[in-house]
ROSEDREN-184730 format. One record per residue (C-alpha): residue number from 1; chain; x, y, z. Coordinates in steps of 0.1 Angstrom, whole numbers, plus 2048, in hexadecimal, padded with zeros to 3 digits. Layout:
+-----+-------+------+-------+-----+
!  nr ! kette ! east ! north !  up !
+-----+-------+------+-------+-----+
! NUM !     A !    X !     Y !   Z !
...
+-----+-------+------+-------+-----+
This chain:
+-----+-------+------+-------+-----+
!  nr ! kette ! east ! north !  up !
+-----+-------+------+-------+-----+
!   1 !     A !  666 !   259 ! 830 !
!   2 !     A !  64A !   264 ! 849 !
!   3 !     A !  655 !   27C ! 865 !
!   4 !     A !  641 !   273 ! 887 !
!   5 !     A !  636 !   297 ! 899 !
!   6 !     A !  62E !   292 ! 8BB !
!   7 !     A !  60D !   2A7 ! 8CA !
!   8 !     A !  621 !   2BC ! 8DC !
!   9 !     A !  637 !   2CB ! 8C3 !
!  10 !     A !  619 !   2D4 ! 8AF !
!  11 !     A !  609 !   2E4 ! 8C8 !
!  12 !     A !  62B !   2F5 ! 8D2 !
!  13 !     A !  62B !   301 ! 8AA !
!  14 !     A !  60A !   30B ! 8A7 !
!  15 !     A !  610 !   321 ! 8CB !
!  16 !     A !  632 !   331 ! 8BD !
!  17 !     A !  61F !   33F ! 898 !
!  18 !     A !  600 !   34B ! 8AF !
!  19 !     A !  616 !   35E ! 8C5 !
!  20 !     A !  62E !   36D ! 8A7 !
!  21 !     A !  60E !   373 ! 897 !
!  22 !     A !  5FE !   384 ! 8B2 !
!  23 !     A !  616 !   3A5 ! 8B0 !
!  24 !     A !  5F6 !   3B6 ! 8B2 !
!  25 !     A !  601 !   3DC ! 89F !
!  26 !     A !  618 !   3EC ! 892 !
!  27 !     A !  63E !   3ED ! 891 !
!  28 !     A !  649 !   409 ! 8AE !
!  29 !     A !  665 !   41F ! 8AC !
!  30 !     A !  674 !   42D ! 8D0 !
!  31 !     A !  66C !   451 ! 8D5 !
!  32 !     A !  67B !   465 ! 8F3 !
!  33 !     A !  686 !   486 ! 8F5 !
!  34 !     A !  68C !   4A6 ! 90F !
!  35 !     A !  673 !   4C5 ! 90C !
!  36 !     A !  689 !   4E3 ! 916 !
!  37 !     A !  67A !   504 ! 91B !
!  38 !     A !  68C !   521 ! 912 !
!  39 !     A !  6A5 !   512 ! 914 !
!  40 !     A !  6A5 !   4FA ! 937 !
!  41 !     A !  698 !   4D7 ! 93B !
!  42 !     A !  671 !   4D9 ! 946 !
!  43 !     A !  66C !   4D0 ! 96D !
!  44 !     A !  64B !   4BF ! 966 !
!  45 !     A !  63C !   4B5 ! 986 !
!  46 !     A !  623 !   4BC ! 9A3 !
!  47 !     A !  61D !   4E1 ! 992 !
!  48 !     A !  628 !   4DF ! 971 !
!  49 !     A !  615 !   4C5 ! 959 !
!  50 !     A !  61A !   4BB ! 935 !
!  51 !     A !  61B !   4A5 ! 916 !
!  52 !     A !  624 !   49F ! 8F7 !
!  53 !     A !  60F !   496 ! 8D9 !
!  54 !     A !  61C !   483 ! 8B7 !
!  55 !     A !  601 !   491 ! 89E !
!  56 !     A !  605 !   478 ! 87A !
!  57 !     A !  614 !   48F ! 85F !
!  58 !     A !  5F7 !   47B ! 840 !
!  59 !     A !  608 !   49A ! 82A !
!  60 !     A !  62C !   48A ! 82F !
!  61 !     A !  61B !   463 ! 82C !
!  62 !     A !  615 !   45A ! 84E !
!  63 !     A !  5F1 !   44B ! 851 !
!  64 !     A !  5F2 !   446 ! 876 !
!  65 !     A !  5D3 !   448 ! 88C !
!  66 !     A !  5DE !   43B ! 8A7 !
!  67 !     A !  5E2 !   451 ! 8CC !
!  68 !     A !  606 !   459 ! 8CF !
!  69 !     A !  610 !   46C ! 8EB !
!  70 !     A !  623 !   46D ! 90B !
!  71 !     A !  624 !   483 ! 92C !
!  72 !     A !  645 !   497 ! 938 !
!  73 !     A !  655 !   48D ! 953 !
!  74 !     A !  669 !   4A4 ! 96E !
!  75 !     A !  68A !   4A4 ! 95D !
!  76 !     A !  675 !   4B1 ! 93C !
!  77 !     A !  676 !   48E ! 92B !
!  78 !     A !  65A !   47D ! 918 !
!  79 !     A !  656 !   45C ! 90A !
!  80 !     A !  63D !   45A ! 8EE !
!  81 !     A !  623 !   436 ! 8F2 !
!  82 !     A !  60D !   42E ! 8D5 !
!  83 !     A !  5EF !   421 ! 8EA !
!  84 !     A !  603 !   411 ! 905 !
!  85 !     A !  61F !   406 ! 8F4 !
!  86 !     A !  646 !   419 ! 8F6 !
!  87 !     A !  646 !   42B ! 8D3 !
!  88 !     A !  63C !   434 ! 8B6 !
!  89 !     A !  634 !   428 ! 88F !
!  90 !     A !  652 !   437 ! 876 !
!  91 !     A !  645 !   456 ! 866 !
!  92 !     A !  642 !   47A ! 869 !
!  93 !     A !  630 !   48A ! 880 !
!  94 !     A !  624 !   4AA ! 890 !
!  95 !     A !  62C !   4B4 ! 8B3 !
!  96 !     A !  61A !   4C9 ! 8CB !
!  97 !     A !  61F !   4CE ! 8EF !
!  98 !     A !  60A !   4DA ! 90C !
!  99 !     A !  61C !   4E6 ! 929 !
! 100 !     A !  60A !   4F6 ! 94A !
! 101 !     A !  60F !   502 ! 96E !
! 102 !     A !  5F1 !   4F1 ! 984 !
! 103 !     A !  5E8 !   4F3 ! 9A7 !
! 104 !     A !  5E0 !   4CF ! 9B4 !
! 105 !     A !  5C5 !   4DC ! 9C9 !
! 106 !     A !  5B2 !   4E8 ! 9AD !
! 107 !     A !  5AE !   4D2 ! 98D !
! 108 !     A !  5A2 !   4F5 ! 97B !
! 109 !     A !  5BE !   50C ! 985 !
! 110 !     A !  5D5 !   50D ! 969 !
! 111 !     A !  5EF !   522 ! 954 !
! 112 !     A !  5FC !   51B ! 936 !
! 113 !     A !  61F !   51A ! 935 !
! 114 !     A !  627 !   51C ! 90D !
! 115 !     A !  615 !   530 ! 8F1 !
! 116 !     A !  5F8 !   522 ! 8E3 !
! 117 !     A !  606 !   517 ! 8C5 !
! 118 !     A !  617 !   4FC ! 8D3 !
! 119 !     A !  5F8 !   4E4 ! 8D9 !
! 120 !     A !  5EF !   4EC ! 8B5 !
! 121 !     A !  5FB !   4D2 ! 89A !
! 122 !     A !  5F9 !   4EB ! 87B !
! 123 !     A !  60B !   50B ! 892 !
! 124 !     A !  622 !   4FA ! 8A8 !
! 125 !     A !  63C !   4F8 ! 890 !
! 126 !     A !  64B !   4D9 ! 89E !
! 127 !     A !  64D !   4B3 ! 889 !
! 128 !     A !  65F !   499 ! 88A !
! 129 !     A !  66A !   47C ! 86F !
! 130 !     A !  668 !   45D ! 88B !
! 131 !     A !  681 !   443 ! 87E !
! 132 !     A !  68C !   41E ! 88D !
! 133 !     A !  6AC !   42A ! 899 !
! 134 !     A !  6A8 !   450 ! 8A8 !
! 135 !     A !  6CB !   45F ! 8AF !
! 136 !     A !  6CD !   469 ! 8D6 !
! 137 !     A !  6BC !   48E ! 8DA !
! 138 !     A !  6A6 !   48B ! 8B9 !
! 139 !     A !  684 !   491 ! 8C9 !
! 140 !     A !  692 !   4B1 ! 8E6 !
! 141 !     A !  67A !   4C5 ! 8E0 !
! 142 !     A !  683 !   4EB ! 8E5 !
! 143 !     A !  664 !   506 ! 8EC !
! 144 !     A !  663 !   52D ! 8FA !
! 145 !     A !  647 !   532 ! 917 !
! 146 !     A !  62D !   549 ! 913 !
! 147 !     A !  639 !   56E ! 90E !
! 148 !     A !  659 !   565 ! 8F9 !
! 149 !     A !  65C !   569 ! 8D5 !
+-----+-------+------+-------+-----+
């Protein structure tokens, strides 16, 4: 028995396994939090500025290389995008976070509002394991500002 396809469903075939084909990367996991410090939601905004960085973990397996970051907002939460996608790739992952006071008249005045350590991978002493299906508050992220211990 011979099966008669019309044009039209073949082209509507071959269109369907392009697009599924086309995913285009890799499998994203959501990735929000809240950065508190000391203790209190940061109030990113017109003078405070800030993000969060997702640094691959390669000594925990996660071969990453792509860009995963995301800026805080003024209620102190952060969504992590991997390029300019919402998420990130399941792994572990270091975590740093840069956090200053700025004057919008002046691109140069600035004052960092956490230790150091914080925007460095290997001191911050923050990681995270990001998995498909994050419980709510898994990524709050809690830091002192400069002068605390």
């Amino acid at each position: 028995m011979t099966t008669n396809r019309t044009p039209g469903a073949v082209v509507l075939a071959t269109a369907v396994a392009l697009v599924a084909g086309c995913n285009g990367g890799p499998n994203l996991s959501p990735v929000e939090g809240t950065v508190f410090l000391d203790g209190e939601p940061v109030k990113a905004g017109e003078n405070v500025t800030g993000y969060v960085v997702f640094k691959a973990d390669p000594a925990r397996g996660n071969t990453n290389m792509e860009d995963v970051k995301g800026d805080i907002g003024p209620d102190g939460r952060y969504t992590i995008y991997t390029r300019d996608k919402k998420g990130a790739s399941a792994g572990w992952y270091f975590v740093t976070v840069d956090l200053a006071r700025t004057n919008p008249k002046d691109p140069y005045d600035f004052k960092a509002m956490v230790p150091e350590k914080y925007v460095d991978p290997t001191k911050s002493g923050l990681a995270f394991e990001v998995v498909t299906r994050p419980e709510l508050g898994r990524y709050d992220i809690k830091l002192e500002s400069v002068g605390k211990k």
